[in-house]
C-alpha positions as CSV (number, residue, x, y, z in Angstrom):
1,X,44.8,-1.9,-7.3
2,X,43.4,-5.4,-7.6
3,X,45.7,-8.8,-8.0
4,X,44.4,-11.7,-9.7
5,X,45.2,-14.9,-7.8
6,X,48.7,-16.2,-8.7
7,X,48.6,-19.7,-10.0
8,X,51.3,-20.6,-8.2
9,X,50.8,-19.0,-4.9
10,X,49.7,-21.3,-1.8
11,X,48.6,-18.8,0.6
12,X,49.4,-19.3,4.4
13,X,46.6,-21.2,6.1
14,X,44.6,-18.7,7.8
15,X,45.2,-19.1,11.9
16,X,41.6,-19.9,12.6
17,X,43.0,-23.6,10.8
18,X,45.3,-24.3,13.4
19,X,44.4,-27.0,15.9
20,X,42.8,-26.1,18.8
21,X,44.6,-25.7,22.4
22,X,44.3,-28.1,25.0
23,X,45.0,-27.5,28.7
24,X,44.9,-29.6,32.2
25,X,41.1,-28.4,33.2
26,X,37.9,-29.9,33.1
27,X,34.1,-29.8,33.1
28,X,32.2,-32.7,34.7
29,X,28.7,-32.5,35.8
30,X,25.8,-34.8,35.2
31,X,22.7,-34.9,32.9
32,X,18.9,-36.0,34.1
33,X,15.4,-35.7,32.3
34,X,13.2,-33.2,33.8
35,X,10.3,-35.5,34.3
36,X,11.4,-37.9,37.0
37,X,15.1,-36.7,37.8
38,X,16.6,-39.8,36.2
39,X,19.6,-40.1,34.5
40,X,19.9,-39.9,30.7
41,X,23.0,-42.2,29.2
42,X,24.0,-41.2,25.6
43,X,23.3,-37.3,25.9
44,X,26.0,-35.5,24.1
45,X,27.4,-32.2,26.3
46,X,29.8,-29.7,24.5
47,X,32.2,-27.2,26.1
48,X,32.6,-24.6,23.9
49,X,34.7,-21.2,23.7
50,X,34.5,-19.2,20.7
51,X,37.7,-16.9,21.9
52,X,39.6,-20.0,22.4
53,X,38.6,-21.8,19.3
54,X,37.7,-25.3,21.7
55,X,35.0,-27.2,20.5
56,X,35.1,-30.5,22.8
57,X,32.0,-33.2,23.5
58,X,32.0,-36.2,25.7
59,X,28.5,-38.4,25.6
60,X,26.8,-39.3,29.1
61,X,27.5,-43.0,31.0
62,X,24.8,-45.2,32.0
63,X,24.4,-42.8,35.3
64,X,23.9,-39.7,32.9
65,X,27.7,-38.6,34.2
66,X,30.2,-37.0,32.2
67,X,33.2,-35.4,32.0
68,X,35.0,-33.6,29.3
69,X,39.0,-33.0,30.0
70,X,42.0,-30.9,28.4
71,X,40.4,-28.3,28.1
72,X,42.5,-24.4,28.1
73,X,42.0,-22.1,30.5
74,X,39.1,-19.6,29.6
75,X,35.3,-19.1,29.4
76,X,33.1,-21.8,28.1
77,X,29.4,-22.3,27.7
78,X,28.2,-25.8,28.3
79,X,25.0,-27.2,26.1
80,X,23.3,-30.7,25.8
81,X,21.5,-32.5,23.0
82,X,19.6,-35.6,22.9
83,X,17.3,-36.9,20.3
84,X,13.5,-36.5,21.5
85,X,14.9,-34.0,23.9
86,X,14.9,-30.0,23.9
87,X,18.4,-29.0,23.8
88,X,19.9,-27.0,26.8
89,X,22.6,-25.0,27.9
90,X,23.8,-24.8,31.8
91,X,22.1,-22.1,33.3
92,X,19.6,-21.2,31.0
93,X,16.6,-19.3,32.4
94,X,14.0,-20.4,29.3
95,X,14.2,-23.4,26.9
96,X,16.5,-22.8,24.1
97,X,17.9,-19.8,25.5
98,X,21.5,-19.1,26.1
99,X,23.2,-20.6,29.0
100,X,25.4,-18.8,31.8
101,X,29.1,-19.2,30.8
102,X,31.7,-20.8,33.4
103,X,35.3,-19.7,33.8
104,X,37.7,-22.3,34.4
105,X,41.3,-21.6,35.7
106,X,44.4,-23.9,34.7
107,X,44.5,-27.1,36.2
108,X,40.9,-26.3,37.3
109,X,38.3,-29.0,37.5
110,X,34.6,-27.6,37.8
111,X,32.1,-30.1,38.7
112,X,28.8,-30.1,39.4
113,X,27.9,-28.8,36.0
114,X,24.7,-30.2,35.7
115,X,21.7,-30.1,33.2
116,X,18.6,-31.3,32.9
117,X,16.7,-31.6,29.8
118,X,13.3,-31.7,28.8
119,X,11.2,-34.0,26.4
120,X,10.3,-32.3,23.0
121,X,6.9,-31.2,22.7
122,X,3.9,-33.5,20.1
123,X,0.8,-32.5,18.7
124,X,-2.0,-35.0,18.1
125,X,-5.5,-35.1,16.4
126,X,-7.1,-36.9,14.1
127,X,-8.3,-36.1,10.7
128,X,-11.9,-37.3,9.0
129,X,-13.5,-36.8,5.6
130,X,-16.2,-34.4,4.7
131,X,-18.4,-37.8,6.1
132,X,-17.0,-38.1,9.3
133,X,-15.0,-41.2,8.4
134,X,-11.4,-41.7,9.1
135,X,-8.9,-40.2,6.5
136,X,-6.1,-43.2,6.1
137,X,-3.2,-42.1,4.4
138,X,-3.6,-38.2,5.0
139,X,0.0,-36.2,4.9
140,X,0.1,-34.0,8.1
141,X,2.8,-31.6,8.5
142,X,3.3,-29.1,11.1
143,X,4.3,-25.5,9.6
144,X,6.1,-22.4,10.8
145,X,5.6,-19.1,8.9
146,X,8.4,-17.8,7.4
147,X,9.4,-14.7,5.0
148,X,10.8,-16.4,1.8
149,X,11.8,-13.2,-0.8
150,X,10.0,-11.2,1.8
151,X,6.7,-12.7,1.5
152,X,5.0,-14.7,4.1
153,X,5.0,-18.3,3.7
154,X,4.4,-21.3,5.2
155,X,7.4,-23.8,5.3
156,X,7.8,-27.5,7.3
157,X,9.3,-27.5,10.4
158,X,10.0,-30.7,10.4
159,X,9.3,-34.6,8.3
160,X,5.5,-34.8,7.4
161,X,3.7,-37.8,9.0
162,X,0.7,-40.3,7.7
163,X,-2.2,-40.8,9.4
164,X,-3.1,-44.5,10.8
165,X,-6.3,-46.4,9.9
166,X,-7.9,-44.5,12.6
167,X,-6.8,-41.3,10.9
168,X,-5.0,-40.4,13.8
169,X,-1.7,-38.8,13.9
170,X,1.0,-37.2,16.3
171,X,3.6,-35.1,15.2
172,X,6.8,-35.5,17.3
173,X,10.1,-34.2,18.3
174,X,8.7,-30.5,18.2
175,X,10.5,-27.5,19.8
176,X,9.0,-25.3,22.2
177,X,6.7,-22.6,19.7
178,X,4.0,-22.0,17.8
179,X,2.9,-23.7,14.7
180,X,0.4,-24.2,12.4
181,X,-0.9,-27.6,11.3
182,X,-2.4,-29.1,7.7
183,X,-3.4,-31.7,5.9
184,X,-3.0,-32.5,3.1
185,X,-4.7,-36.1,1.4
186,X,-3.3,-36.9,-2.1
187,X,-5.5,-37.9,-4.7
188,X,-4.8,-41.5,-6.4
189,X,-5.7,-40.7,-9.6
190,X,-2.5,-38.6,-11.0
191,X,-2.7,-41.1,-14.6
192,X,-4.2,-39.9,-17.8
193,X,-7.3,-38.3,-17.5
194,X,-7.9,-37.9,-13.6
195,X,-11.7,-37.7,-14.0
196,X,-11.8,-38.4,-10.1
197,X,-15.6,-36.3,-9.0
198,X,-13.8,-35.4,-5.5
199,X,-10.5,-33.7,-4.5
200,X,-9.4,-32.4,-1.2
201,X,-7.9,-28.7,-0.6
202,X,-4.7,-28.3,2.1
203,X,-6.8,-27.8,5.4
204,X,-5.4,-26.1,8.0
205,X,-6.3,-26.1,11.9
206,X,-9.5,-25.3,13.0
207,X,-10.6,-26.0,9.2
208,X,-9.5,-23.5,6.4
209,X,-8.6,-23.7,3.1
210,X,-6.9,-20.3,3.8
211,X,-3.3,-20.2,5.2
212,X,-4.3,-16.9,6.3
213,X,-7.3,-18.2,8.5
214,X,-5.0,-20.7,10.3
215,X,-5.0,-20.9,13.9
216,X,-1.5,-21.4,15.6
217,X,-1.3,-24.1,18.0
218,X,1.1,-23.4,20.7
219,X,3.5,-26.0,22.4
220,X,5.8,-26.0,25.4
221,X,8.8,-28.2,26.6
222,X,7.1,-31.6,27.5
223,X,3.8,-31.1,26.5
224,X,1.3,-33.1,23.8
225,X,-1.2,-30.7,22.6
226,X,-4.3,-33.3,21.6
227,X,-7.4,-32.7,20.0
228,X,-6.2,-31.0,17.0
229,X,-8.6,-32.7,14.9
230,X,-9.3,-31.8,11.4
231,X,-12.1,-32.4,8.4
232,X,-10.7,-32.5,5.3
233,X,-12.1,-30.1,2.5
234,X,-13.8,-31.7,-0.6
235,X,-13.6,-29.3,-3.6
236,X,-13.8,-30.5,-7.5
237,X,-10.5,-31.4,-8.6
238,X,-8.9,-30.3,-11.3
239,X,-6.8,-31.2,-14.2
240,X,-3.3,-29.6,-15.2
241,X,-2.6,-30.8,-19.2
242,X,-0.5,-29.6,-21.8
243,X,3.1,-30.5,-23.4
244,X,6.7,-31.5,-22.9
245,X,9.7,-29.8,-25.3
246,X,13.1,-30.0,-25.5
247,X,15.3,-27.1,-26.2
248,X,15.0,-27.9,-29.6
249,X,11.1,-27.7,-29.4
250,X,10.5,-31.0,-30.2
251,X,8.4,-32.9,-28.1
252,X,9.9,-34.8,-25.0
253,X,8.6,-37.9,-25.1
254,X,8.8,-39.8,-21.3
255,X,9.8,-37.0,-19.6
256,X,8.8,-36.9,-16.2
257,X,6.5,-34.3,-14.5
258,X,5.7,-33.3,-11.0
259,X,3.5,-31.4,-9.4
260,X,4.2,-30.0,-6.2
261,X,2.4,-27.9,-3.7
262,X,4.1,-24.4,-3.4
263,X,3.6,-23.3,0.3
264,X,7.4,-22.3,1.0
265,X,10.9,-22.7,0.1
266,X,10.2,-26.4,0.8
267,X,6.8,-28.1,-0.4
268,X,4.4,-29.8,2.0
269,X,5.2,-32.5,-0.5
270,X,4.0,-33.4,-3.6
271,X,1.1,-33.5,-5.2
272,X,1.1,-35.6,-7.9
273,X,3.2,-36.8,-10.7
274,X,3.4,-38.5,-14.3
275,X,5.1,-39.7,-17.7
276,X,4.5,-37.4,-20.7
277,X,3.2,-39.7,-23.6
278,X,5.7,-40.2,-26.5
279,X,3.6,-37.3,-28.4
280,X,5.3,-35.2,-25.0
281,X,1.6,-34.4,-23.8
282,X,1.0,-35.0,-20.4
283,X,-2.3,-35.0,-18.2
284,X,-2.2,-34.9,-14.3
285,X,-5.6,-34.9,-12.4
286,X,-7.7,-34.7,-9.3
287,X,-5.1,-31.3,-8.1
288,X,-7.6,-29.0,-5.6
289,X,-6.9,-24.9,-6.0
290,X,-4.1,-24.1,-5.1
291,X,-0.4,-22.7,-5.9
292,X,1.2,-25.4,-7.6
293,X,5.2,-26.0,-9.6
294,X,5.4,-28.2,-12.3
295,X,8.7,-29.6,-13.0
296,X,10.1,-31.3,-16.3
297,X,12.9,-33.5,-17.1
298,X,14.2,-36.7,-17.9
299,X,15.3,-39.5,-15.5
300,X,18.6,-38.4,-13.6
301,X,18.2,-34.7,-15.3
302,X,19.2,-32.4,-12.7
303,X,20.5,-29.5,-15.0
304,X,18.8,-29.7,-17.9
305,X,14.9,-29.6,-17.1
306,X,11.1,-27.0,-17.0
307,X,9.6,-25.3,-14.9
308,X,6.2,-23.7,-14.6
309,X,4.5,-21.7,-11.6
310,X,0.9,-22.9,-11.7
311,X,-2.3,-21.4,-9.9
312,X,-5.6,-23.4,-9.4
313,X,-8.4,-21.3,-9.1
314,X,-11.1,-23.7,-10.1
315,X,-11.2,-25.2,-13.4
316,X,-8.8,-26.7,-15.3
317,X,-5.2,-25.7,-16.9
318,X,-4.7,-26.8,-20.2
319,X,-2.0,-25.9,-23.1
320,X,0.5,-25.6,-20.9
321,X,3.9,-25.6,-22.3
322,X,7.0,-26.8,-20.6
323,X,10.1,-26.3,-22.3
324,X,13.7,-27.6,-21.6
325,X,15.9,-25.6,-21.0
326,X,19.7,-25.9,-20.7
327,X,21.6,-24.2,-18.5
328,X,23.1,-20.6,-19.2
329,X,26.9,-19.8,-17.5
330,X,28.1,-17.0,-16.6
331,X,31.8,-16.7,-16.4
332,X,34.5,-14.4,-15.0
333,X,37.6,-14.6,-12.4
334,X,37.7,-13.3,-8.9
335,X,40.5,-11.1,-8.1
336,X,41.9,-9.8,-4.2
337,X,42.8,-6.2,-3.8
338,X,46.8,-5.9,-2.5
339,X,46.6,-5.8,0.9
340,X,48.6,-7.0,3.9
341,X,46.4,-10.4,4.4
342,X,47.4,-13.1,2.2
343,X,44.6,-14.7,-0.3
344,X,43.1,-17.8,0.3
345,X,43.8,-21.2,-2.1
346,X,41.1,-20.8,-4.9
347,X,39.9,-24.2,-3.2
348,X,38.2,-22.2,-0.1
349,X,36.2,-19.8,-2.8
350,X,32.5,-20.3,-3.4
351,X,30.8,-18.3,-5.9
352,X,27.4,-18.3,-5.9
353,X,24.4,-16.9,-8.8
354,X,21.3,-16.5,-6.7
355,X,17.6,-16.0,-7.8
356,X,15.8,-14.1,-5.6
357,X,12.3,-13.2,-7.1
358,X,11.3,-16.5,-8.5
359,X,10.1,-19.6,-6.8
360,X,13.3,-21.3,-5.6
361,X,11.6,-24.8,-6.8
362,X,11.7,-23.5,-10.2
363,X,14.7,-21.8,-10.5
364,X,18.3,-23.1,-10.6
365,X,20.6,-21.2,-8.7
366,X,24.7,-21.5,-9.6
367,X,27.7,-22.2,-7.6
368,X,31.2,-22.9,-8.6
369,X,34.7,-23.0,-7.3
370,X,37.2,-21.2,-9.1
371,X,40.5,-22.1,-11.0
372,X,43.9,-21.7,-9.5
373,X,43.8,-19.0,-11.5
374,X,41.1,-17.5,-10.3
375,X,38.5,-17.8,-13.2
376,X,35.4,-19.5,-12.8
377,X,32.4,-21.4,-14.5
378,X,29.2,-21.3,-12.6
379,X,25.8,-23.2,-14.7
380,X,22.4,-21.4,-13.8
381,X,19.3,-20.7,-14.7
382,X,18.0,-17.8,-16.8
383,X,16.5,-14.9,-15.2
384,X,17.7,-11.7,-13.1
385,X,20.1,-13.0,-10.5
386,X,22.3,-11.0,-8.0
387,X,26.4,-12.9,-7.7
388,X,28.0,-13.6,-4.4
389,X,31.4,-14.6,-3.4
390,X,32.8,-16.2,-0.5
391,X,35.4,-17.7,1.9
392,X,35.4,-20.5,4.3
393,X,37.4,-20.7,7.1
394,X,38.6,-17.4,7.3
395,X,36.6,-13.8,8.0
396,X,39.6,-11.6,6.7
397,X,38.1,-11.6,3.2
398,X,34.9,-10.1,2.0
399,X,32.9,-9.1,-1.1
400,X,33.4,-5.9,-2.6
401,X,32.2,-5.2,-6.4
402,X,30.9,-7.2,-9.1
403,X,31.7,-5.7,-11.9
404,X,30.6,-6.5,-15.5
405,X,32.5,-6.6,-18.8
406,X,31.8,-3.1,-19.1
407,X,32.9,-1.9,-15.9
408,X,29.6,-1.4,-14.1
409,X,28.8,-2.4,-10.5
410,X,25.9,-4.8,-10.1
411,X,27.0,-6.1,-6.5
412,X,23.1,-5.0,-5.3
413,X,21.3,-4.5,-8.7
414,X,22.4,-7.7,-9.8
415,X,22.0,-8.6,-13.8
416,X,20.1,-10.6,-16.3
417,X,21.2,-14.0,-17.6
418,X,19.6,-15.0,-21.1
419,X,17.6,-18.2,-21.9
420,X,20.4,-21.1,-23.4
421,X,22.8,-18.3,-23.3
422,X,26.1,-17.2,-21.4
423,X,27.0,-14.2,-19.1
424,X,30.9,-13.1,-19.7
425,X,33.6,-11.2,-18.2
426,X,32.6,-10.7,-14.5
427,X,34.9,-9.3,-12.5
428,X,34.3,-9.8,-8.8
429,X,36.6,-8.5,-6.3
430,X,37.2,-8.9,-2.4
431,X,39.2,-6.8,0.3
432,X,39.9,-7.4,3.4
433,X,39.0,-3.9,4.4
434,X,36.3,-4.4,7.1
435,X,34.9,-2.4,10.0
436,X,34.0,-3.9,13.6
437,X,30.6,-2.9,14.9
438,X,29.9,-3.9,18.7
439,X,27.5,-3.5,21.1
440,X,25.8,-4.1,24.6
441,X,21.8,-4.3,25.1
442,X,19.8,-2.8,28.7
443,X,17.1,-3.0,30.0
444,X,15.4,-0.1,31.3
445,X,17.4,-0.5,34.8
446,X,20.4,-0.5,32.3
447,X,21.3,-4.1,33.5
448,X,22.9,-5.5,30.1
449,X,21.4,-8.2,28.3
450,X,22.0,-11.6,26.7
451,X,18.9,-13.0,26.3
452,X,17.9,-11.1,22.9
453,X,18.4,-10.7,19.4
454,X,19.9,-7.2,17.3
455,X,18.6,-6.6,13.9
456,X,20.9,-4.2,12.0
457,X,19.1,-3.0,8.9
458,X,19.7,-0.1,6.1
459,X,17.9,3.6,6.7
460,X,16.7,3.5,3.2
461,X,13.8,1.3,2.6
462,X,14.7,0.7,-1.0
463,X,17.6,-1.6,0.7
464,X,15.2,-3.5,2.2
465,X,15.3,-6.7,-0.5
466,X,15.7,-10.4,0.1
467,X,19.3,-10.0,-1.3
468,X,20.3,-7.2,0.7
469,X,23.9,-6.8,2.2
470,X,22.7,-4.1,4.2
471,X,21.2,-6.1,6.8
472,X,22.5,-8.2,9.8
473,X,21.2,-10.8,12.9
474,X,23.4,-11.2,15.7
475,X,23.1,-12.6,19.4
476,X,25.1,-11.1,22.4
477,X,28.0,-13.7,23.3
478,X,29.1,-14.8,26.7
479,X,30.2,-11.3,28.0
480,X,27.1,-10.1,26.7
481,X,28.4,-8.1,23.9
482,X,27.8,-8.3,19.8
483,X,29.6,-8.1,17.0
484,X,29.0,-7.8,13.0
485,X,30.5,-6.5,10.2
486,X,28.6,-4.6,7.6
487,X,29.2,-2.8,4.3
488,X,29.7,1.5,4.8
489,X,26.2,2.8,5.4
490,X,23.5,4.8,7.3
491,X,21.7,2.0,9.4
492,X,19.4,1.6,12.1
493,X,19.4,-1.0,15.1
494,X,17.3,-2.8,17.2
495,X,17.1,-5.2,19.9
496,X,14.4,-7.6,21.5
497,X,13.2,-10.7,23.6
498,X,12.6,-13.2,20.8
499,X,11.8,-16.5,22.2
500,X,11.3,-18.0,18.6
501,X,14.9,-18.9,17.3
502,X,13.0,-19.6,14.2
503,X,12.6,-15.9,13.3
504,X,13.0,-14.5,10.4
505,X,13.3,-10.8,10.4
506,X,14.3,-9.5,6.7
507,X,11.1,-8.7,5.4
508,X,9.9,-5.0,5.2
509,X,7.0,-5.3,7.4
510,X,9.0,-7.0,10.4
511,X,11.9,-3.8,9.5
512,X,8.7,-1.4,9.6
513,X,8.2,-2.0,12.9
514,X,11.7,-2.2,14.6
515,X,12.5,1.2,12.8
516,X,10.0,2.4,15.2
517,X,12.1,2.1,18.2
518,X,15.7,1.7,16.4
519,X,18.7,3.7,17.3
520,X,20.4,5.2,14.0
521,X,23.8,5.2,13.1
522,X,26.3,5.2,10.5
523,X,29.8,2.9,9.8
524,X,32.5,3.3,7.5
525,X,34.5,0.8,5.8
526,X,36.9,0.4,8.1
527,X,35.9,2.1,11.2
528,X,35.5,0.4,14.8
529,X,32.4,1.8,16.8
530,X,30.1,0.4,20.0
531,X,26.8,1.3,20.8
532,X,24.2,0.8,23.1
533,X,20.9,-0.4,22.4
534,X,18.3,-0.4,24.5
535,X,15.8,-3.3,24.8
536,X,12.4,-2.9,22.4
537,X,9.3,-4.8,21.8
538,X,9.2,-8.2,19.5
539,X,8.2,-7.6,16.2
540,X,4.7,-9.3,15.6
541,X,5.0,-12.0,12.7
């Protein structure tokens, strides 16, 4: 039996929202820089215990000293940021791994708790034209490949940079990895006709146009990687033209339309951009091949607006039609089932309407936060979407069905939302049924591990989507166990060294390979179970 939330009920705050305990311990302990063993003022330390809820920081002195007071009784793990500096925990054996935790007693104070951090890592080159002469002005951006709806992409892994009047450049403030570098030089001609003779493609290091030629370029803690020098790619340009409607059909006069490259979930940036005439035609020129969105709207628009998914093969793109769309909405209530566990205020729900096989630069996903009542109004985008509910501040909750107006379960199938249209009656429901999965990791002396990451995953392939429930990451904690929860299911495990903390592992050829050495298992709803997983090889990605 499910209750729909009471209008009038104020649920008690969940006990996670309490304030945190203090205590009469402490954790002092000083902070240098690796190169040169001198102090660093201003570095930001953090005692934290998960068990205990404590969360404290103090910031360096002028002698790199600090010391961070009334704190509880318990075990703690001590970490250290600084900007231009790798972050670091106390007693880490690799950059960005996890740090050894310290118990402190009541009354305790344990000193000597020192870290020392290391300068983030730069790459530098410099970038010419097809003549040798320096490229002013070139956007370079250093890249990490990602899986984005299970496909490999390329996304930034951090600000893009400009090359000088030398055409040199150094990206900065990198963390120890691997990543790939490109260039990118916009063309000035974005006006009218864009009859510019010479365009330049995205090159990546050494010197592709193909992302899937690219060359990593690895960096540690500390180190400028130099040389990475590049020459642009000269290709004929090409021109995207066509027309600007409103949901009406009639043309949209001043609209505004962009052009931006589609390499991942976020664009290297974009590559051009103009006014639609008052007729609502538009012309944008001098674009290289390439995968391209166009987006439509008006000044300030953010809900109403088009969207097009181009591709540049050579030649040009003409008759294109943008048309304005409104929003659609899909509307329903969210409703608890009876249980012991009190629901939470309607003000700590999230509902979200997710797109997951369209480009998410030209989709619109929803979110909303429902009524006292429970009922809700989320504004999206048209298309197939999958709906998703949650809580913050509190775990006991979770999502169970989405149901339709019809009664039928869509929680993984997910439904279609018309064009200009609306999406009524959804039910979606939450329990705070759960099960507790845990675990330990060993080597092959059977020594447990910390250092590693689990990837929980679903037997059957078919669950292997970008919206999947039936998947999991997780990290062993200080006592070197870890925990998740997961929906009933048959599922198989696996654990590895996997220095990149950048990983992302739900795609189905990563899962492919860590079924090959995954232990199998199944979990109920509400069932408890540990296992033991032994340490495998890294996935290669």
């Amino acid at each position: 039996m499910f209750l729909a939330l009471a209008a009038h009920a104020q649920p008690q705050a969940p006990a996670r929202d309490a304030p945190p305990p203090t205590g009469t311990s402490a954790i002092r302990g000083r902070v240098l820089a690796a190169a040169g063993d001198r102090p660093l003022a201003k570095a930001e330390v953090r005692a934290t215990s998960g068990a205990l809820r404590v969360n404290k920081a103090a910031l360096t002195d002028a002698n790199g000293r600090y010391e961070i007071t009334e704190l509880p009784a318990g075990r703690y793990t001590v970490s250290v940021s600084k900007p231009n500096y790798v972050r670091a925990s106390y007693g880490q054996r690799r950059p960005l791994g996890p740090g050894t935790p310290i118990d402190v007693a009541a009354g305790q104070i344990v000193a000597q708790i020192n870290v020392t951090l290391q300068r983030t890592a730069a790459i530098a080159g410099r970038i010419v034209d097809e003549l040798g002469d320096a490229a002013t002005g070139v956007q370079v951006a250093a890249l990490r490949q990602m899986f984005v709806n299970g496909e490999r992409r390329l996304q930034n892994a951090g600000p893009p940079i400009m090359t000088n009047d030398l055409g040199e450049y150094r990206l900065y403030a990198l963390m120890p990895g691997q990543y790939f570098v490109a260039a990118t030089l916009r063309s000035s001609t974005f006006g009218a006709d864009g009859k510019e003779s010479t365009a330049y493609a995205p090159t990546f290091y050494p010197g592709t146009g193909n992302p899937a030629e690219a060359q990593r370029v690895a960096v540690a803690a500390g180190e400028t990687v130099t040389g990475i020098n590049l020459t642009l790619l000269p290709v004929a340009p090409s021109r995207i033209s066509g027309i600007v409607l409103d949901s009406r059909g009639q043309p949209m006069g001043g609209a505004f339309v962009n052009v931006l490259h589609r390499l991942g979930m976020s664009p290297m940036g974009g590559a051009g951009g103009t006014q639609a005439r008052p007729d609502g035609t538009f012309t944008i020129g001098g674009l290289p091949p390439g995968e391209y969105t166009l987006r439509a709207s008006l000044m300030g628009g953010q809900e109403e607006f088009a969207a097009a998914d181009v591709t540049i093969a050579g030649g040009d793109v003409s008759d294109l039609q943008l048309v304005v769309a409104k929003p659609s909405v899909v509307r329903g209530r969210v409703v608890f089932e009876k249980s012991s566990a009190k629901p939470p205020a309607a003000s700590a729900l999230r509902v979200s309407i997710l797109h997951p096989t369209v480009s998410p630069m030209s989709s619109m996903a929803g979110m909303a936060t429902p009524k006292d009542d429970g009922t809700f109004e989320a504004r999206t985008g048209a298309g197939h979407t999958v709906i998703r509910a949650g809580v913050f501040g509190t775990g006991d909750w979770r999502l169970a069905r989405v149901l339709t107006a019809d009664g039928a379960d869509v929680i993984d199938a997910g439904l279609d939302v018309p064009a200009n249209g609306a999406v009524e009656g959804i039910v979606i429901q939450l329990t705070s049924l759960h099960n507790e999965l845990t675990g330990t990791v060993v080597d092959a002396a059977g020594a447990k591990i910390r250092d590693c990451v689990i990837v929980v995953f679903a037997q059957d392939p078919q669950r292997w989507t970008a919206s999947t429930r039936f998947f999991g990451v997780s990290r062993p904690d200080v006592d070197s166990v870890f925990h998740m929860r997961l929906p009933a299911g048959a599922y198989l495990a696996a654990a590895f060294d996997d220095p990149d903390t950048m990983g992302q592992y739900n795609a189905p050829e990563i899962l492919q390979q860590l079924r090959e050495h995954a232990v199998a298992f199944t979990i109920d709803q509400t069932e408890k179970k540990a296992i033991e997983l032994p340490l495998g090889a890294s996935p290669v990605y």
